[in-house]
N, C-alpha and C positions, 0 to 999 in steps of 0.2 A: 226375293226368292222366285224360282220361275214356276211356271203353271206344270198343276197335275194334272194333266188331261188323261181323258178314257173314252174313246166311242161308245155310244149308243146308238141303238137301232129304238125308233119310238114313232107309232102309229101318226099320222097328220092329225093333228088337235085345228079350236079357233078359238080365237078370242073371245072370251063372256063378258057381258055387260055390255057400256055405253062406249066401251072402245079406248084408247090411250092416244095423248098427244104426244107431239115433238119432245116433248122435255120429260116424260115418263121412265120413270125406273125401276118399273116394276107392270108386269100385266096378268092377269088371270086367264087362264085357258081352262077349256072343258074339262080336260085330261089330260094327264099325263101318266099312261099306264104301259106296261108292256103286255102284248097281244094278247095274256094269258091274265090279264086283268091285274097282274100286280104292279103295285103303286112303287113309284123309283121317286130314290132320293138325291140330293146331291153326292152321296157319297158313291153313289153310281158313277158319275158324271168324273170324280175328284175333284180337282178346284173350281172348274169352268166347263161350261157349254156354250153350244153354239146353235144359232135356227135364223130361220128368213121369215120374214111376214109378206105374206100378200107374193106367195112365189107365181113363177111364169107370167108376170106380170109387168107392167113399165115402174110399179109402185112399189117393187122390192126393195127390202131396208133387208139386211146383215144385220147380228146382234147377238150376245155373247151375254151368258147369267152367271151368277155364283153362288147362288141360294134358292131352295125350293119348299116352300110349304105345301102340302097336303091338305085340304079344309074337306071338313064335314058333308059337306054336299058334293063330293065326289071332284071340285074342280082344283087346281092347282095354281099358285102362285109364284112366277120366275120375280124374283128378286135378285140387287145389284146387276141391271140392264145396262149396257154399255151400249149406246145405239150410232146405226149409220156407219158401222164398219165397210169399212171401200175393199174390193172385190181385186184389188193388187195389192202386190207389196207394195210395205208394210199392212197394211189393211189395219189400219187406224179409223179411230172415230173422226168422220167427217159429217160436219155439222150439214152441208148443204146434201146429203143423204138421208137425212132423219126423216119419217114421215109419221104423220096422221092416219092412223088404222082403226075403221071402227069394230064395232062388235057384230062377231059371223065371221072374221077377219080368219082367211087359214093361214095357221102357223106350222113349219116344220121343223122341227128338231135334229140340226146335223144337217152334211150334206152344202155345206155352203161355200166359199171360197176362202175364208178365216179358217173354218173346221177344217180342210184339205193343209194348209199352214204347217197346223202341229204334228204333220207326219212327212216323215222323212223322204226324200225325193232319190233315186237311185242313182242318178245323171247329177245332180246336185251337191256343191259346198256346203253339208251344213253343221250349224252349233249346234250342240245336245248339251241343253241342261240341268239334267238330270243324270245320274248314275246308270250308267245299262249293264246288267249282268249277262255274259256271255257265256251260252254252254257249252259255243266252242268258239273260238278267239279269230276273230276276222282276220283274213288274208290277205296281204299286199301285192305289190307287182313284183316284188324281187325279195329274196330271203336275207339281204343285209339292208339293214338301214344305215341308212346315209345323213342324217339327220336327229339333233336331238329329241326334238317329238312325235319321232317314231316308234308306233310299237314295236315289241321284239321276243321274241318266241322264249318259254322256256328251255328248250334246247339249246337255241342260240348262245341265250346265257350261258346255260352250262360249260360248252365248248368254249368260251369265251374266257370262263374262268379259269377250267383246265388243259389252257393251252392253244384255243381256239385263234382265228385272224384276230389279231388287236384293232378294231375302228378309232377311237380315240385313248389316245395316252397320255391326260391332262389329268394335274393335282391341282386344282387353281381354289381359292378361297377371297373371302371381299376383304377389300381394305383401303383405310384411306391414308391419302397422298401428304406426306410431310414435305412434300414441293410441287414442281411444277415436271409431271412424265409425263411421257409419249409412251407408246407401246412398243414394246420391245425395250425399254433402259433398263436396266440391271438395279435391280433394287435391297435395300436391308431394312429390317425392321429397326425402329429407333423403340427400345425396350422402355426409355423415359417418357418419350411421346407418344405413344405406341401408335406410331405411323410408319408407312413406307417412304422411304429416302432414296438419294442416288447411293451410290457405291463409288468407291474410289481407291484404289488401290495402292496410293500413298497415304490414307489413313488407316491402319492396320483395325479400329475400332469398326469401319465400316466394311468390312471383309470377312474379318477373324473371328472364330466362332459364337456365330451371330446366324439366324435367322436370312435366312439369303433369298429373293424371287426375282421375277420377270414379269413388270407391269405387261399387262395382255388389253388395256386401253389408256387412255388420256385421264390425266387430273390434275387437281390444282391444290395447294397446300391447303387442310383442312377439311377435303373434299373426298368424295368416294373416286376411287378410283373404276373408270369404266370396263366392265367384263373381268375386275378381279385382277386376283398376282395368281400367276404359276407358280407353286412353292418345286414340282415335280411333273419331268414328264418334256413332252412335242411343244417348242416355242415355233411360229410362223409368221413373227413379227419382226425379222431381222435383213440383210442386204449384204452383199460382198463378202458372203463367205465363203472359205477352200471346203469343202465336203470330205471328211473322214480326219478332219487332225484338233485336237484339241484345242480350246480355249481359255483365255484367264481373264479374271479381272483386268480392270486395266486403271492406267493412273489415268486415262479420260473418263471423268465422274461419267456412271452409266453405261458404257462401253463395253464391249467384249475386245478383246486382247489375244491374236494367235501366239506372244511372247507374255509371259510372267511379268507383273507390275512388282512396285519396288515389295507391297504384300502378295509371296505367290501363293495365289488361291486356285485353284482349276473349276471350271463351271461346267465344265460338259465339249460333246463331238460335234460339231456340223455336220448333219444329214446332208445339206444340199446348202446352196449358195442363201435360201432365206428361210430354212430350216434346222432348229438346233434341239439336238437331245439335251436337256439340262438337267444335269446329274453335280448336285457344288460338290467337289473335292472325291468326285468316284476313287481318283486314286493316292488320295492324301490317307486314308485310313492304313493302321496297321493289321498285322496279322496275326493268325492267331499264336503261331510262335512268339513274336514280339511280345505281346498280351503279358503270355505266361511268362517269357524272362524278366517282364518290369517284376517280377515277384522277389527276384534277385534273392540273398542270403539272410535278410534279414527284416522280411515281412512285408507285405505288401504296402503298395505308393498310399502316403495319407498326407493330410496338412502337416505331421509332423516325420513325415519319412516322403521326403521331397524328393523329387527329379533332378540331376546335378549336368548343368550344362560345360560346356568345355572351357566357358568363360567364369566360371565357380572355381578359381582357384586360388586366389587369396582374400584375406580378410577375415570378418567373425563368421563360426563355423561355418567357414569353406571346406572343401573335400582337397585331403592333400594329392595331386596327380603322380601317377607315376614319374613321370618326369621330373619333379619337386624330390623325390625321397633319394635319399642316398645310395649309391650301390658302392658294392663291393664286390671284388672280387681276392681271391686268396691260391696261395698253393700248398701244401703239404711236401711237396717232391724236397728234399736237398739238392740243391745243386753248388758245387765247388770249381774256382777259379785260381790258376797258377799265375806264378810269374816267371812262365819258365824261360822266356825272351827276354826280360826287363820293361818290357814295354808296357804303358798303361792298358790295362783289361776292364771290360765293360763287366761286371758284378751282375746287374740290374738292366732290363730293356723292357720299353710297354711302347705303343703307340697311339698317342692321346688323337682321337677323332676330330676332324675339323670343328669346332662350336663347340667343343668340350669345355673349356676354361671361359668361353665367350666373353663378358667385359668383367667377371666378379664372382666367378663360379673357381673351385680350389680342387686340385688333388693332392690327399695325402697317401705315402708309401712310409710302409715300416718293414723294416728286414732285419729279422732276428736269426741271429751272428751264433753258431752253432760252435763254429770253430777259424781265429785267427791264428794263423802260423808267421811268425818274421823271425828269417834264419838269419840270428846275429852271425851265427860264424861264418858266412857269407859277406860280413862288410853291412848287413843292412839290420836300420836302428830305426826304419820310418815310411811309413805309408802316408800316400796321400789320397785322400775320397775327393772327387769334384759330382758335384749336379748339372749334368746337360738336359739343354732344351731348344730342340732344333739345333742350330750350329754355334747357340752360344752355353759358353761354359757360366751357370748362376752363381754357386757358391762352392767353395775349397774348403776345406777341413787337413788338418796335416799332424798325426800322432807319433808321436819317438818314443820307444822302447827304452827300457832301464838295461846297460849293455854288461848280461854277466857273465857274455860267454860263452851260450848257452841257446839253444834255440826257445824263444818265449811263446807260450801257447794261452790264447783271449779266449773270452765267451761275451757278446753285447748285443748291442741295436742298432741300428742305422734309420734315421725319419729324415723323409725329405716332405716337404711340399712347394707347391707351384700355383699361381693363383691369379687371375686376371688382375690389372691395375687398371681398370678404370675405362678401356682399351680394347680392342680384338687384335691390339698391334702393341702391349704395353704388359710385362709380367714382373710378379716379385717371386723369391724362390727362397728357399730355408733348407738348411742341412744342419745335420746334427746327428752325434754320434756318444755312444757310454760303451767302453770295454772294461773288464777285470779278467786277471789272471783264472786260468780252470781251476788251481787249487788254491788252498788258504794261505795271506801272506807268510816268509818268512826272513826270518833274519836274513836275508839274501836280498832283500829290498827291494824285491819286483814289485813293480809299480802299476796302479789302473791309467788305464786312456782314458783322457775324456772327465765330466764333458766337453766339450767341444761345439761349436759351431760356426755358423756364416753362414745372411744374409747376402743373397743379389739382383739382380734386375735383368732383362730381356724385351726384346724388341721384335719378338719373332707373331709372323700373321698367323693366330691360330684359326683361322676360319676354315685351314687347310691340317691336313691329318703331318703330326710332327713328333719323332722321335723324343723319349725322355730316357735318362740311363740314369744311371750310378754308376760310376768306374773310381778300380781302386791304381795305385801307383807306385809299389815299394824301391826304397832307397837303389837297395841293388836287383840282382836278378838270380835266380834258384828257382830250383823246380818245388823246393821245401816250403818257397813263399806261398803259401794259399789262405784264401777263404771261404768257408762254407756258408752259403744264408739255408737253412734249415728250412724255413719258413718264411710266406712276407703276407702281408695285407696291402692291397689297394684300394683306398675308397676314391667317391668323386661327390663332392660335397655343393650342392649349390645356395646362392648367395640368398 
């Protein structure tokens, strides 16, 4: 602990008795009084004093006490003497100083080149040992400091906090080295080691949300790392950078990266060519919208109310994608078709999108038959349905009337479907049909269609967008020939 020193002012005293040798450590003087006759103690003094024997003299000794008794007969006793203190720095005991002083001997208290020592010099570098209370706070050459052991004003502060010039903008903390960094390599904490590592951004582990810094000196695995990791804040330990454009990890361990590694992580801007603001993933965070839609319809994200990636689509509970679910589409409208040419008439028309059927995905159509008309007394006993798909004809269907003479009037269905084989170049196709008479049989032996069917096959590229029909065909031709589909369904079904 260093010395409490205190000046005193104390009258020229002398040595009593037969005097003290070289090796004394302790001597009695007359007095030791202040002018007004009161007796001082060391707690005058605090820990130490100081005095010279035999001043203006060739036989001056320096020398320094730390204990004073008072004795009965008015004289005084300096104890723990420290002698032959030298007259320069350091002003240490020097043995070849020490002298032999007899009794008479004047002694002064204070005033010597050791005593001048414990007081501060205004021209001078010095150590203060002690705690100085200031009641007003010493003055520098300039109102920012430049350095970290620098005082710094209360105002300063303040302005500093609220908004004032930023001097330093460093988050740095200690840490030790789970390899071997330089200053400046891009570091992650190892949460099992609990060291600082390189970073590499072909290991998603040493990137992804993890603990991220920038060794700010040298170390060796094991070992502290020097001047700490910057967790946050002004890196000045880096070379070849573009100023203003972001950086990432990079797949070279430790590295900074102006391109995304195989994990992109963002680390922060280049200020200047060996300056970087390091900020990990300033713009990887969501927003506060984002936030609130993760809330979604059915309660907030938990271990059991998961995140569903776009790759969560099959398997055990997997989330069905839209794309997976069936659709449909339907009409309500009636719509009716003649055969007032003779010629075959398209019933049915949709346009399957290119990748609709793709190798194994199916649509099915259903057309429900409101009203068939086949005017026998025109010569015709028979329609014929086919299934087109692109320009090949899949399946045929062919119904004949019971012939009584009489125009015959149906109510039924029509289903087709169409279905990849295996293929984007390869289809199988289905038709199928059920009619009955509108009213109840009678003795007259009108007869139902159907059922009916046929299987076919197609070769057509659906990876491009291709017509599907239904087209009907009656034997002969009348305007009387019609059919109503009243309604139909289209699903599209995948495999």
């Amino acid at each position: 602990m260093a010395d409490n020193f205190t000046p005193v002012q104390v009258p020229k005293t002398t040595i009593v008795g037969g005097g003290i040798t070289t090796s004394s450590t302790s001597v009695t003087v007359k007095s030791l009084k202040k002018a007004d006759a009161t007796t001082l103690t060391m707690a005058d003094f605090g820990s130490i004093g100081y005095g010279v024997f035999e001043p203006s003299t060739t036989r001056y000794e320096n020398f320094s006490f730390t204990g004073i008794t008072q004795n009965a007969d008015g004289t005084a006793t300096l104890t723990g003497l420290t002698r032959g203190l030298d007259t320069v720095d350091p002003y240490a005991e020097t043995s070849a100083l020490k002298q032999s002083h007899a009794g008479g001997t004047v002694v002064i208290i204070s005033n010597s080149a050791p005593f001048y020592s414990k007081i501060p010099m205004k021209d001078n570098e010095e150590t203060i040992n002690q705690e100085w209370t200031f009641g007003t706070l010493p003055k520098g050459d300039g109102d920012t400091p430049t350095d970290n052991n620098h005082l710094v004003t209360k105002a300063y502060v303040d302005a500093l906090v609220s908004g004032g010039t930023v001097v330093n903008e460093k988050l740095v903390i200690p840490g030790t080295a789970g390899a071997t960094l330089a200053a400046g390599d891009i570091v992650y904490f190892d949460l099992t080691d609990k060291e600082w590592k390189l970073c590499d951004a072909d290991t998603a582990g040493s990137v992804n949300n993890i603990l991220l810094g920038i060794a700010q000196g040298a170390g060796t695995d094991g070992n502290s790392i020097t001047t700490g990791v910057l967790i946050l804040g002004e890196d000045d330990n880096q070379s070849g950078l573009t100023p203003g454009i972001p950086y990432f990890a990079s797949n070279t361990a430790g590295d900074l990266s102006s391109s995304a590694g195989t994990t992109e992580v963002t680390l922060g801007i280049a200020r200047s060519a060996t300056s970087f603001y390091f900020f990990p993933r300033y713009d990887q965070q969501i927003t506060e919208d984002i936030q609130d839609a993760l809330a979604g319809t059915s309660g907030t994200p938990s271990s059991s109310n998961k995140y569903v990636t776009n790759a969560d689509t099959t398997g055990t509970g997997s989330v069905l994608r839209e794309s997976a679910v069936p659709t449909k589409t339907f009409s309500l409208t009636p719509v009716t078709v003649n055969d007032s040419t003779g010629d075959e008439a398209a019933i049915f028309t949709t346009t399957l999108t290119g990748g609709t059927l793709g190798t194994a995905n199916m649509v099915k159509g259903t057309l429900f038959i409101t009203d068939l008309d086949i005017d026998t007394s025109a010569g015709t006993d028979q329609i014929t349905l086919r299934l087109k798909y692109g320009a090949t004809t899949v399946a045929t269907i062919d119904f004949t009337a019971n012939d009584i003479g009489a125009d015959l009037n149906y109510v039924g269905k029509i289903e087709f479907y169409i279905a990849g084989a295996g293929t984007t170049s390869s289809q199988t196709g289905w038709l199928f049909g059920w009619f009955g008479p509108e009213v109840p049989l009678t003795a007259t032996g009108a007869l139902h269609f159907g059922p009916a069917g046929d299987i076919g096959t197609a070769t057509e590229t659906s990876t491009g967008d291709l017509t599907l029909q239904v087209t009907a065909d009656w034997e002969g031709s009348g305007a009387s020939n019609t059919i109503t589909i009243g309604s139909y369904i289209l699903e599209t079904l995948t495999a």
